[in-house]
C-alpha atoms as a printed R data frame, in Angstrom:
   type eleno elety resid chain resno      x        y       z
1  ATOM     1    CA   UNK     A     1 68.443 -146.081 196.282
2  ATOM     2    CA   UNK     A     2 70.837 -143.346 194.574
3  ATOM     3    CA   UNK     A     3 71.362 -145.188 191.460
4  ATOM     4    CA   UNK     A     4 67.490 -145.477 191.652
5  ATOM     5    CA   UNK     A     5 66.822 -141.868 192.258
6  ATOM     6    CA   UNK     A     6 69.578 -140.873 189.317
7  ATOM     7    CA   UNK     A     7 68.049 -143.322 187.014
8  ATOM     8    CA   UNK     A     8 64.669 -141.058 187.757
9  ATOM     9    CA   UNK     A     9 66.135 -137.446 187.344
10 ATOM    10    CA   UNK     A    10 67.759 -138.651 184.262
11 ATOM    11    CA   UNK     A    11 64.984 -140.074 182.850
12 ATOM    12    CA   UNK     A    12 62.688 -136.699 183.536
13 ATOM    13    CA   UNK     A    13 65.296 -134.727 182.337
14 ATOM    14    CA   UNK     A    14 65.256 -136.621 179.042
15 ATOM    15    CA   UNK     A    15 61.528 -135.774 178.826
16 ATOM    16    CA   UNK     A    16 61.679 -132.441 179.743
17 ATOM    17    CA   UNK     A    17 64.724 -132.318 176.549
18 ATOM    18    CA   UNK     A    18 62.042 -134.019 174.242
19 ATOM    19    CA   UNK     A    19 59.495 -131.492 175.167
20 ATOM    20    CA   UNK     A    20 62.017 -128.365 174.862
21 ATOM    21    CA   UNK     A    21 62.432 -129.792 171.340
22 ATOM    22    CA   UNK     A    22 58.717 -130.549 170.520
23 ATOM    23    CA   UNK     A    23 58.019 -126.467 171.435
24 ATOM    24    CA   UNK     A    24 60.767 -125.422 169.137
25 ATOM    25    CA   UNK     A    25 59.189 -127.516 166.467
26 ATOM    26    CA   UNK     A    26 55.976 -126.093 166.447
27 ATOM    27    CA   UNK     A    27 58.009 -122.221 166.473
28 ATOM    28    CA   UNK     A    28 59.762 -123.609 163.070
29 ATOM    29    CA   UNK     A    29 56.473 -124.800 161.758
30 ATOM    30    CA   UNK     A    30 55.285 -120.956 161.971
31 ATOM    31    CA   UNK     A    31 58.019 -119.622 160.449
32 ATOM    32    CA   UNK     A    32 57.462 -122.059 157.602
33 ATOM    33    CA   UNK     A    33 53.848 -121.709 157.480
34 ATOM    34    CA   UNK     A    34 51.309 -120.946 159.801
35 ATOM    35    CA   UNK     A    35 48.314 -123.658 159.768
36 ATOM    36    CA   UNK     A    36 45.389 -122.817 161.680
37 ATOM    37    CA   UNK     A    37 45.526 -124.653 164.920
38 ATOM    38    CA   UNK     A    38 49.051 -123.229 165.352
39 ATOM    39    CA   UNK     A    39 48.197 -120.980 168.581
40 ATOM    40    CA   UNK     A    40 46.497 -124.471 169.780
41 ATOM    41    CA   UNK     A    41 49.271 -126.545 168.980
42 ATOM    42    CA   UNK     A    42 51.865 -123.744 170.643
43 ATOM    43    CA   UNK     A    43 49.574 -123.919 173.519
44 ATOM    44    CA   UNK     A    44 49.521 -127.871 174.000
45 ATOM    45    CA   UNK     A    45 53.514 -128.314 173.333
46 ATOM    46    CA   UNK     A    46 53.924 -125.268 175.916
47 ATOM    47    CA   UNK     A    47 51.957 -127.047 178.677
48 ATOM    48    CA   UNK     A    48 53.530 -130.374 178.131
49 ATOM    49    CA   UNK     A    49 57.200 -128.504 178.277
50 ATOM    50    CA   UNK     A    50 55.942 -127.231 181.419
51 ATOM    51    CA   UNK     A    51 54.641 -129.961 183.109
52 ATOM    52    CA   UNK     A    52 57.978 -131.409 182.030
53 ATOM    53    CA   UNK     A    53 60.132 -129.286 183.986
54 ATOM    54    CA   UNK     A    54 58.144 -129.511 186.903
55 ATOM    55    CA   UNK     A    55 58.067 -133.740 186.898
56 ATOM    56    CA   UNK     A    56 61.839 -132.887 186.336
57 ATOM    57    CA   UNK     A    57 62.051 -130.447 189.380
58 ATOM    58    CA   UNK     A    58 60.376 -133.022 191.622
59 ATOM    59    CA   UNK     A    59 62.822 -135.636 190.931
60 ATOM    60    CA   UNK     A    60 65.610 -133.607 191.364
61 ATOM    61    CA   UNK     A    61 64.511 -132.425 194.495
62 ATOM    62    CA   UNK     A    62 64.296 -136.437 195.951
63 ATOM    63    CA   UNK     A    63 67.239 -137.253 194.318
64 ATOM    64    CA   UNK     A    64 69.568 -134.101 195.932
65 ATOM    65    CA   UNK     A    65 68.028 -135.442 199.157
66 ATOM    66    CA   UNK     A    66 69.692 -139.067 198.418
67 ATOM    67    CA   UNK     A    67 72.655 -138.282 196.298
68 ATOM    68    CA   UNK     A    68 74.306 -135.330 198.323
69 ATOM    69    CA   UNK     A    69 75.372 -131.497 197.267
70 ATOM    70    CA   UNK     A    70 77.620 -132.582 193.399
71 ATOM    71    CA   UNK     A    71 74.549 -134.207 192.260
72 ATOM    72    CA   UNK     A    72 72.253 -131.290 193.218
73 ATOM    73    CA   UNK     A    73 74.337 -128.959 191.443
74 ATOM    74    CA   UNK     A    74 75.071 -130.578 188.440
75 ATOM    75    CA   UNK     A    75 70.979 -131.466 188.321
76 ATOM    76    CA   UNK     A    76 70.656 -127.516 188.897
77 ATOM    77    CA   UNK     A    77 72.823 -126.383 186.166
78 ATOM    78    CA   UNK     A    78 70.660 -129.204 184.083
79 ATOM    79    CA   UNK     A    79 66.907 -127.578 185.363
80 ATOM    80    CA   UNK     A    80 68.804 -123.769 184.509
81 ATOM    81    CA   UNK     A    81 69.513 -124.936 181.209
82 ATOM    82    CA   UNK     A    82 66.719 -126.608 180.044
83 ATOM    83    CA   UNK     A    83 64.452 -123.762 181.239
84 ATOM    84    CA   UNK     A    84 66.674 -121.055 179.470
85 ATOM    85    CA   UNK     A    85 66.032 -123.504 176.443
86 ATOM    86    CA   UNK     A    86 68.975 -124.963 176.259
87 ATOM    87    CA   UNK     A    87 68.656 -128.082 174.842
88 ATOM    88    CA   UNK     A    88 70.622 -130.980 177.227
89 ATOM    89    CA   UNK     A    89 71.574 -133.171 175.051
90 ATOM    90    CA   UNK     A    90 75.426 -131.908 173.765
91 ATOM    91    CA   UNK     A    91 77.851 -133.927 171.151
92 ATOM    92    CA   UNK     A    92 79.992 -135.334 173.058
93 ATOM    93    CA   UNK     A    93 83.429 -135.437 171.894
94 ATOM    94    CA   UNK     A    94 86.087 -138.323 172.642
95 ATOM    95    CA   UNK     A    95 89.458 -138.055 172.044
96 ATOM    96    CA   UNK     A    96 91.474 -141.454 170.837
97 ATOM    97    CA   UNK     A    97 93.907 -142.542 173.323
C-alpha cells in the first residue's frame, strides 16, 4: 500500500513538473513572438498546471496518511516548490567511489 501510494504522488508530481514546463513554454513563445491565440494558449497551459497541482495535492494528502510524517514533508517541500515554479526535476550529481 505505501509503495503504491508513493508510486502515485510521484507519478502526479511528474505531471504537475511537465505542466510547470509546458506554462513556461508558452511565456518563451511570447517573448519570441506573440501569435494570436497566445492569451488562449497561456490560458489552457495555466489551467492544466493547475489542475496539476491539485491531482498532485490529493495524492499527497493519501499518501502522508499511509507513509507517515518524512514522506509528508519531503512531498511538502515538493508541492512548495513546484508551485513557486520551481521546476522538480534537479541534475543529480554522483560522485565515483
Amino acid at each position: 500500500m505505501k509503495r503504491d501510494a508513493v508510486f502515485s504522488v510521484v507519478e502526479t508530481l511528474g505531471h504537475a513538473d511537465d505542466s510547470l514546463l509546458a506554462l513556461a513554454g508558452v511565456y518563451h513563445i511570447k517573448v519570441q513572438k506573440r501569435p494570436s491565440d497566445w492569451e488562449e494558449m497561456k490560458l489552457l497551459k495555466s489551467q492544466e498546471y493547475q489542475a496539476a497541482i491539485n491531482a498532485y495535492d490529493e495524492k499527497r494528502f493519501v499518501a502522508s496518511l499511509v507513509c507517515g510524517d518524512a514522506m509528508d514533508s519531503a512531498m511538502s517541500i515538493a508541492s512548495k516548490n513546484i508551485r513557486a515554479g520551481v521546476p522538480s526535476r534537479r541534475t543529480v550529481r554522483t560522485t565515483a567511489m
